[in-house]
N, C-alpha and C positions, 0 to 999 in steps of 0.2 A: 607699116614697115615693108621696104620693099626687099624682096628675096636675098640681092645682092648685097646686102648692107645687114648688120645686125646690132641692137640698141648698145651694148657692154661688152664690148671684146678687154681680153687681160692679156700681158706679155707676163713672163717670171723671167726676170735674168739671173740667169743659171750658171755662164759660162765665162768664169774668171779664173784666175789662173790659182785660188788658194793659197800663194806662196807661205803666208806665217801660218799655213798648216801643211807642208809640206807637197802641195800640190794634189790635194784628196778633193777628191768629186765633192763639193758641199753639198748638193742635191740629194745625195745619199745615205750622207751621215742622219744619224738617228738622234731625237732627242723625244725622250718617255715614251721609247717603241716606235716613233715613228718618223718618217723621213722629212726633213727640211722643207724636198716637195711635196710632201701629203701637208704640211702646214700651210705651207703658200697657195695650194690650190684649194684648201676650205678657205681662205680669205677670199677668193675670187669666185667663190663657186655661182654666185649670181651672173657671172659672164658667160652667155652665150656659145661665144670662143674663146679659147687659151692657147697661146702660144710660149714654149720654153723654150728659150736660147740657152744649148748646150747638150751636153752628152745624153743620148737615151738614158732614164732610169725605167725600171720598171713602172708602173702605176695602172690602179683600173680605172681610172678618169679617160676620158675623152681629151688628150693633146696634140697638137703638132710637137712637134720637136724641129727644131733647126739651127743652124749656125750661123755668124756673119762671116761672110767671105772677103777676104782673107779671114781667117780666124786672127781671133786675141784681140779685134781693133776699138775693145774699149765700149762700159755701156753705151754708149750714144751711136756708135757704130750695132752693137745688140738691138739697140730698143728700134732702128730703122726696119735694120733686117725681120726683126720681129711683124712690124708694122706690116710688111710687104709680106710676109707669112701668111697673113689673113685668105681665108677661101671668102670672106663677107668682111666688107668692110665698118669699121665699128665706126658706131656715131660718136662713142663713149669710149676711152682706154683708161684701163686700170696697169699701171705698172709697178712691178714687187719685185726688188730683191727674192735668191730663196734664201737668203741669210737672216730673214725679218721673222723669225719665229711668233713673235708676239702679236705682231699685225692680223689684224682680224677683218670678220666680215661687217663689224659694228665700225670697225677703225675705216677699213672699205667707201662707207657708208657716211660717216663723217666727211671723207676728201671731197667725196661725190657734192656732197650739199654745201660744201665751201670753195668749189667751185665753179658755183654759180654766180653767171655774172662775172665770170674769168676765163684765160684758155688753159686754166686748169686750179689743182691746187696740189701744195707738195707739205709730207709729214714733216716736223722739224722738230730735233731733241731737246734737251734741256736747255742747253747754248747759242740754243736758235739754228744748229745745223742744221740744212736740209739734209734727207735721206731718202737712199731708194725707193719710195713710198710714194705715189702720185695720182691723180687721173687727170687725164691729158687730150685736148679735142684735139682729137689726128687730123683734122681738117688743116686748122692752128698749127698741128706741127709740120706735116708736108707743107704750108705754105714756107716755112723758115728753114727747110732739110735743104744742105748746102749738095752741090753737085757730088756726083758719087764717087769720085779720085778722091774729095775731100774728108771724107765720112772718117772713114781709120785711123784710131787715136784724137778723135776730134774728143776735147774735153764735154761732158755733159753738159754741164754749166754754161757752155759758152752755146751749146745748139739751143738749150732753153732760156737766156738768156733775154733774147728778145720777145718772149712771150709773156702772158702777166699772168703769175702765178700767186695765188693766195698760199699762205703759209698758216700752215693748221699746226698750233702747237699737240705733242704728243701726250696721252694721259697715260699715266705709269709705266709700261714700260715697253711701251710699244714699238718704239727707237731703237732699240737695244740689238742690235746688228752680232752676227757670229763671223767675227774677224780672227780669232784664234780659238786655240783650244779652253783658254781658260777663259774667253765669254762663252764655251759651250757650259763646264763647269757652272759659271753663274747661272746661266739660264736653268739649267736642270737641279740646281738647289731651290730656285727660287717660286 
């Protein structure tokens, strides 16, 4: 491996706007004592490097932190900026929501190995949705990342679109995204 490069870089995108929770940093909200992002960084703790788009939280992990600029322009505009974050470029990208509490490092680990033989693979719920859950050959992706005027508000879907993504179905409940207060609720009864 050569210096400038590192085998599993992680992005966490951090940096949405909350609105059906009133606009609260979700990186900091806590569920069973701990933060969203202490969740999302044991899911990736086998990367190398980490990078979180969005507001400093505290953490004793080893992260970047940063923004996409303009701010607000939507994951796809996050997961570039993230990319370009990198001080070593990953051979390997893991990308996580921090709203994915239940995503794991075995969940991790599954994407990895089903996307083999693809430019990537992405979690999918019971519906068959995809979700912020992925790992993605940034090679694959910079070749398909549109000019940088374009990037802001670009739908995710449509930047990964042309790429061929295996879809991993999700086991119990590992989909389960905190979009409001009452999927925090579920999560912490469950």
């Amino acid at each position: 491996m050569s210096p400038s490069s590192v085998a599993l870089g992680a992005i966490v995108l951090a940096g949405g706007t909350a609105a059906r929770m009133g606009g609260v940093d979700k990186a900091s909200i806590e569920l069973g004592g701990r933060t969203l992002l202490a969740w999302a960084l044991d899911a990736v703790v086998d990367a190398g490097e980490v990078v979180v788009l969005g507001d400093w939280v505290p953490t004793e992990r080893p992260v970047t932190f940063t923004r996409e600029d303009p701010a607000q322009g939507g994951p796809a505009a996050g997961l570039l900026a993230g990319l370009d974050a990198f001080a070593r470029s990953p051979r390997e990208l893991v990308v996580l929501a921090v709203d994915m509490p239940r995503v794991t490092m075995r969940t991790v680990a599954r994407l990895r190995d089903s996307a083999r033989g693809h430019d990537g693979a992405v979690l999918c719920d019971g519906d068959g949705r995809r979700q912020l859950a992925m790992v993605l050959d940034p090679a694959r992706l910079g070749a398909v990342r549109p000019p940088y005027a374009e990037e802001h508000g670009l739908p995710l879907r449509r930047l990964l679109a042309p790429l061929d993504l295996a879809e991993m179905a999700a086991v119990g409940d590992e989909a389960h995204d905190v979009d409001g207060w009452s999927d925090l609720r579920d999560l912490a009864g469950s």
